[in-house]
C-alpha positions in Angstrom: 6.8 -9.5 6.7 3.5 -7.7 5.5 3.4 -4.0 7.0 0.6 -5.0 9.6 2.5 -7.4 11.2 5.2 -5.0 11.6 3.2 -2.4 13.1 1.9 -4.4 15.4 6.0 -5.9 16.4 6.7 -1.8 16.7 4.0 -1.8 19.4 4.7 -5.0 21.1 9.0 -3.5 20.8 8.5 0.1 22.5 5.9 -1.7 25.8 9.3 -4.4 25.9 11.3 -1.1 25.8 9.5 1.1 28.1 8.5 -1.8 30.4 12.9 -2.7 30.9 13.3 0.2 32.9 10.8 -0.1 35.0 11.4 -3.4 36.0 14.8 -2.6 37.0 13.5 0.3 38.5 11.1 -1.8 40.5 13.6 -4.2 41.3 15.7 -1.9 43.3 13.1 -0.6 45.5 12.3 -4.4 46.5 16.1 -3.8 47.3 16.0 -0.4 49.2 15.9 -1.0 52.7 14.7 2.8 53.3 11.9 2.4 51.0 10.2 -0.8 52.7 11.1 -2.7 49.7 10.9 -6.2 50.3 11.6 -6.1 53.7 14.7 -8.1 53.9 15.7 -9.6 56.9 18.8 -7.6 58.3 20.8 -10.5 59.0 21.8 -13.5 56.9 22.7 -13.2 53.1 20.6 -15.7 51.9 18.0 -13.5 51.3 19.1 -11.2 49.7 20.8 -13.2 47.2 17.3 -15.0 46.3 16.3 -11.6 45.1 19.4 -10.9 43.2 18.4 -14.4 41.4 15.5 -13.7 40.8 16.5 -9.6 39.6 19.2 -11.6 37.1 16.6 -14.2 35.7 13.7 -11.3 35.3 15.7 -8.7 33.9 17.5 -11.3 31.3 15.7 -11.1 28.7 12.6 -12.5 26.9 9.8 -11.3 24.4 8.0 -9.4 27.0 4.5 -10.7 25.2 2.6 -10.5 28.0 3.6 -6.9 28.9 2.4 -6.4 25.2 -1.3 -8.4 25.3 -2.0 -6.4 28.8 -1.3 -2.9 27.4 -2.7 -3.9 23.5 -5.8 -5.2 26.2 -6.2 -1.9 27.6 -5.9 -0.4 24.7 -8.6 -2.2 23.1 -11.6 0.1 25.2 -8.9 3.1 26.2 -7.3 5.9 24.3 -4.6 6.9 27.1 -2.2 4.9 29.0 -4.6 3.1 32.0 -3.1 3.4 36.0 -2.1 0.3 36.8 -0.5 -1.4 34.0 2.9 -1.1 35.0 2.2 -2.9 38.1 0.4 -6.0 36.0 3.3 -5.9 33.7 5.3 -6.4 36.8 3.1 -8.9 38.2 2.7 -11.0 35.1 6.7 -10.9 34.6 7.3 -12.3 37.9 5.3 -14.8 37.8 6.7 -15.9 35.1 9.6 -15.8 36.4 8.4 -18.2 39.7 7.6 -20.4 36.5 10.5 -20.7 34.8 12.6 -21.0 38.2 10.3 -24.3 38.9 10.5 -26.0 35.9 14.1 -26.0 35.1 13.9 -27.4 39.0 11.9 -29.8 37.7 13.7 -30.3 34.3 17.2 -30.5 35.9 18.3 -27.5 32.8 21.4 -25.7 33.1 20.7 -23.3 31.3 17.7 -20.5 30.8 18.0 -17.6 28.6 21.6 -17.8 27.6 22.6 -17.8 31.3 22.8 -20.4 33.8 19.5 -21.3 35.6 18.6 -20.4 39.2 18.9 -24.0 40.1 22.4 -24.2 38.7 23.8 -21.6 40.1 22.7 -22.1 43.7 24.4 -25.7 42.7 27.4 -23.6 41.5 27.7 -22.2 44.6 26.4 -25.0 46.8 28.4 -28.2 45.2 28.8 -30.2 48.6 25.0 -29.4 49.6 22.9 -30.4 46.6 19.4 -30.6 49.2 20.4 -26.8 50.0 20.3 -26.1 46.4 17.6 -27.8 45.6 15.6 -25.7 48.8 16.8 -22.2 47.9 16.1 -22.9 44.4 12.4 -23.7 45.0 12.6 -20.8 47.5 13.5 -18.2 44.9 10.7 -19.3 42.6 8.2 -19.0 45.6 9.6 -15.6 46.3 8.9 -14.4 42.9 5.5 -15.2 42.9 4.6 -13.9 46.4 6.4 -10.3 44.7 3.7 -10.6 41.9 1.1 -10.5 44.3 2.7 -7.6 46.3 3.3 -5.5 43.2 -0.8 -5.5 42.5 -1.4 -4.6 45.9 1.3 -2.2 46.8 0.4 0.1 43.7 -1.5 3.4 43.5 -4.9 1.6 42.1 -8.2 1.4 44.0 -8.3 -1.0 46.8 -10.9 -2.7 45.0 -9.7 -2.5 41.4 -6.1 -3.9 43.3 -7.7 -6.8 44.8 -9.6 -7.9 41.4 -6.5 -7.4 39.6 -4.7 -9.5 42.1 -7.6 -12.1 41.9 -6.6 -12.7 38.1 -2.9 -13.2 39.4 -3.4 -15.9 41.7 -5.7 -17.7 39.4 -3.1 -17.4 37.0 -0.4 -18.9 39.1 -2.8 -21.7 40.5 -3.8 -22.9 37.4 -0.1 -23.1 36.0 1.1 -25.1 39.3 -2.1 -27.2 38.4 -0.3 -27.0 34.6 2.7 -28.3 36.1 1.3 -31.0 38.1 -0.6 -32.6 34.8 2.5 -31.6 33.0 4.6 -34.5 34.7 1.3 -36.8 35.2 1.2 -36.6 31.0 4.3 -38.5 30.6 3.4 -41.3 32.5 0.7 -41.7 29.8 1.8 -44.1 27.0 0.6 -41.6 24.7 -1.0 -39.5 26.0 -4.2 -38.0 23.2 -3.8 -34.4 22.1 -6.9 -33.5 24.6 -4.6 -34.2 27.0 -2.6 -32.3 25.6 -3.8 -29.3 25.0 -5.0 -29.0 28.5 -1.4 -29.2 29.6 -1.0 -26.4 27.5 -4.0 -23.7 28.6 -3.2 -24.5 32.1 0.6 -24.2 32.4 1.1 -21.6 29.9 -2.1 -20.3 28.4 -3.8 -18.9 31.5 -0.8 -17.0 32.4 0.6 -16.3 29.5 -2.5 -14.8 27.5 -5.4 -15.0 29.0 -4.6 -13.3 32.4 -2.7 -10.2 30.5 -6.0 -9.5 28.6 -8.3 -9.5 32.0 -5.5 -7.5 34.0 -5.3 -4.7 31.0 -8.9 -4.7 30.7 -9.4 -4.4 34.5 -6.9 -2.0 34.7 -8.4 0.2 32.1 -11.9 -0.3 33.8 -13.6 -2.7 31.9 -14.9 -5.8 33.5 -13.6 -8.3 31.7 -16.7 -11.1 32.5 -19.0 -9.9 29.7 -16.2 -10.7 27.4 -14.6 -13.9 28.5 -15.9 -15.9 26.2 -14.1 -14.2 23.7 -10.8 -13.6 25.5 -10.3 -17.3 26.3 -11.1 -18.8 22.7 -8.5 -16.0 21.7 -6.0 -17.3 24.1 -6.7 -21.2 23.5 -5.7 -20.7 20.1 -2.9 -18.3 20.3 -1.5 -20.2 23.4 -2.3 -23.8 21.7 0.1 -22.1 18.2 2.6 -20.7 20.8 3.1 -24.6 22.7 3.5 -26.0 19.1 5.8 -24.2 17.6 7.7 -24.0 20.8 7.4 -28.3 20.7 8.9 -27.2 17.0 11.7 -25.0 18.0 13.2 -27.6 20.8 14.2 -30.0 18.2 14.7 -27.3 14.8 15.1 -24.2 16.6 18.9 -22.6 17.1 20.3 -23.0 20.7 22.5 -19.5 20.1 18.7 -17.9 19.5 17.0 -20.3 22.0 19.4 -19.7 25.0 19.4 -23.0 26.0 20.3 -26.5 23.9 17.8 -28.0 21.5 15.8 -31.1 22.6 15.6 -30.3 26.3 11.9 -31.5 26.4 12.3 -34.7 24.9 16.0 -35.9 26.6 13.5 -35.4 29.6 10.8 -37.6 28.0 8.3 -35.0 27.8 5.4 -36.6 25.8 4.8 -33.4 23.8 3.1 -32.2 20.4 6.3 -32.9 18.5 6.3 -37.0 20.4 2.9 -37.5 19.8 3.0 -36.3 16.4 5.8 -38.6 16.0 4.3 -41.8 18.0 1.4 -41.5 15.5 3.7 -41.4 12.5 5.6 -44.4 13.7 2.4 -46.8 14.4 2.8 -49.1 11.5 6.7 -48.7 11.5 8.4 -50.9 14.1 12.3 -49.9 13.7 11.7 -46.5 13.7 9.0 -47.2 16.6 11.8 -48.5 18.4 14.5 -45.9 17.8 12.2 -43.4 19.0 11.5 -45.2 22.0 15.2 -45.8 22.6 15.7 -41.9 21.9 13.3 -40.3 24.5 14.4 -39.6 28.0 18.0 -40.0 27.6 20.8 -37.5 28.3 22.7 -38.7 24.8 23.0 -35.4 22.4 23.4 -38.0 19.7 19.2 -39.2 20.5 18.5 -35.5 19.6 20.3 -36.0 16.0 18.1 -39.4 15.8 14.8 -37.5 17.1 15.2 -35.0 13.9 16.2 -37.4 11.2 12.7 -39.6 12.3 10.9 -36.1 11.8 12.1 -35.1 8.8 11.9 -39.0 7.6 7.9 -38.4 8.7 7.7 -35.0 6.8 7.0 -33.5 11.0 9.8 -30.2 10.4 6.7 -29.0 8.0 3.3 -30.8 9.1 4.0 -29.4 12.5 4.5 -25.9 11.8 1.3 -26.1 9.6 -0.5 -26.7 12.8 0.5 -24.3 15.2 -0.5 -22.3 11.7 -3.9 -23.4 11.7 -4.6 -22.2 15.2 -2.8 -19.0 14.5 -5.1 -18.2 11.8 -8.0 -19.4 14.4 -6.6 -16.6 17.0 -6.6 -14.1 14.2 -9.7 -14.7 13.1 -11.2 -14.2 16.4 -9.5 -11.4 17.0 -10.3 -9.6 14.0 -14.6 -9.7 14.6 -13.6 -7.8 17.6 -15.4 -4.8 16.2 -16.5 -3.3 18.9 -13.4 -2.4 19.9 -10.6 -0.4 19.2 -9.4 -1.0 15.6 -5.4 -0.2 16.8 -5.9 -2.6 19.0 -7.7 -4.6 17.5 -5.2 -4.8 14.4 -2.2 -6.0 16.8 -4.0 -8.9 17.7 -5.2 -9.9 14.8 -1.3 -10.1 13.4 0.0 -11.1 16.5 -0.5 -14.8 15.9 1.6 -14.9 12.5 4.5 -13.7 14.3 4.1 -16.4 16.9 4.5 -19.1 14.4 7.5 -17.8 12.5 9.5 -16.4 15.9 13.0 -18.0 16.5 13.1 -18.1 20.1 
C-alpha cells in the first residue's frame, strides 16, 4: 500500500470512528420518550422492537464509505467541519440500512454482517407466523428510511438548506427501490447485456452509495452541487460500477469470516450478475460447462458454489474480473484527480479511494 492510499484510509478510519458514536448517540434519542424521539407509541412492543432492529443492524458494522465521501465532499470547497454533516451521515446510513433490511427480504439471507438478518430474526421469534415476519420485516426497513428523512429535517440546518438536503435523500432512496425493481426484472433476462447491467448497478447502489454523499457534503458545506454534477456522477459511475464488480468478485472468492455472510449468496439466488455474465460469455462455444453452469445457478446446494469457482478459474474469471472493476477504478481516479479547482486534501482522498475499493476484503 503506497502512502497516499493510506492517508486517505486514515481519513476515511477517524469519520468511521467519530461518526460510531454518534450514531449510537442518535439512536437513543429516537429511543427517549422525553426527548420526542421517535415518538413511539405507548402501548404495544412491536414498535419498539422494530427500532431496536434496526439500532442492531445500523450500529453493526460496515465500512462507513459514505460517511467518508460526504465529509471528503465537504471538504473539497471547506476548510472546517460544515453544520450538517452529522445529520447526512445519519441520513445516508439509514437508508442504507432500509436497503439492506429489503433485500435480504428479498434474497431470503440469513445472515448480514456476521449477525442474523432482520428478516431472520423476526422469523426466529415468529416461527408459527411466517406472514407476520415477513410484514414486520418489510416494516423495519420502511421505518429506517422514513428516520433518514427525519434526521435531515429535525437538525439545526436552515429550513431551506434541510429541505434540499432531504431532496437528495429521497431521490436517493427512489432511485434504489427503482434499483431493486430492475434488479429482480434482470434475471428474468436470458442474459441480460452489461448495459443492463450497469444500470442495475447506478440505480440500486450508485446513487445512494456515492453520488448522493457528494451532493449532501457539498450542500451541507454550501456549495450547490448542480454546476458540478457532471463531474460528481461520472465520478460515481465509475467508482460505484468498480465497487459492484468486485463485490460480484468477492461473493464467489471473497472470505465468509471477512464477508459476514456465506460466499455465493447472489448466484444460489440466480442473480444474473457481472461475475454470470462474464461467465455465460466464456461458456458460449462450450456446451458441458454451459450446462453445468446452468445447472449451478439458483440452487440452494453449497456444492454449485464449489462448481461456480472451478468454471471461473477454468475461464481465467478470478483475474480478468478483478482487472475490470480495475479499469474503472483507475477511470474514478482519474476523474477525480483533474479536480483542480478544489481542495488538494480532498482532492488526494479521492483520487486513491478507488484502489482501495478494488483490493478491499469485505
Amino acid at each position: 500500500m503506497n502512502d497516499a492510499l493510506a492517508a486517505a484510509l486514515r481519513r476515511a478510519a477517524d469519520h468511521q470512528e467519530r461518526f460510531e458514536a454518534r450514531f449510537a448517540a442518535h439512536f437513543d434519542a429516537l429511543a427517549d420518550p422525553e426527548g420526542g424521539g421517535a415518538r413511539l407509541p405507548p402501548h404495544g412492543r412491536f414498535p419498539a422492537r422494530a427500532l431496536e432492529l434496526v439500532r442492531e443492524l445500523s450500529l453493526r458494522g460496515g465500512k462507513r464509505l459514505r460517511v467518508a465521501l460526504l465529509h471528503e465532499a465537504a471538504a473539497l470547497v471547506a476548510d472546517r467541519p460544515a453544520p450538517g454533516l452529522d445529520a447526512a451521515a445519519i441520513s445516508v446510513e439509514l437508508l442504507h440500512t432500509h436497503g439492506l433490511i429489503h433485500d435480504d427480504i428479498i434474497d431470503d439471507a440469513p445472515l448480514r454482517r456476521g449477525g442474523p438478518s432482520t428478516y431472520y430474526a423476526y422469523r426466529a421469534e415468529f416461527p408459527d407466523h411466517p406472514d407476520t415476519a415477513l410484514a414486520l420485516a418489510v416494516l423495519a426497513g420502511d421505518l429506517a428510511a422514513f428516520l433518514a428523512v427525519r434526521a435531515l429535517l429535525t437538525g439545526d440546518l436552515p429550513p431551506d438548506r434541510a429541505l434540499a438536503m432531504a431532496t437528495v435523500a429521497t431521490d436517493a432512496a427512489a432511485a434504489a427501490v427503482n434499483g431493486q425493481l430492475i434488479d429482480l426484472e434482470r434475471d428474468f433476462h436470458p442474459a441480460p447485456d452489461t448495459a443492463f447491467l450497469h444500470t442495475v448497478t447506478e440505480y440500486k447502489s450508485t446513487h445512494y452509495s456515492i453520488l448522493a454523499p457528494l451532493r449532501l457534503g457539498l450542500l451541507a458545506a454550501g456549495t450547490d452541487p448542480a454546476p458540478h454534477d457532471a463531474d460528481l456522477r461520472a465520478y460515481a459511475t465509475a467508482l460505484g460500477t468498480a465497487n459492484q464488480i468486485h463485490d460480484d468478485w468477492l461473493d464467489l472468492f471473497g472470505n465468509p469470516d471477512t464477508l459476514g455472510k456465506p460466499l455465493g449468496t447472489d448466484l444460489r439466488s440466480g442473480r444474473h450478475s457481472y461475475l454470470v455474465h462474464a461467465l455465460l460469455a466464456a461458456t458460449a462455444d462450450d456446451p458441458a460447462a454451459r450446462t453445468a453452469l446452468r445447472a449451478a445457478l439458483g440452487t440452494p446446494d453449497p456444492a454449485a458454489v464449489a462448481t461456480l469457482r472451478t468454471l471461473a478459474r477454468t475461464h481465467h474469471l478470478d483475474r480478468t474480473l478483478p482487472a475490470e472493476a480495475a479499469r474503472h477504478a483507475h477511470r474514478a481516479a482519474a476523474l477525480a484527480a483533474g479536480w483542480h479547482h478544489w481542495h488538494p486534501g480532498a482532492v488526494a482522498f479521492f483520487t486513491h479511494l478507488p484502489a482501495w475499493s478494488v483490493t478491499r476484503d469485505h
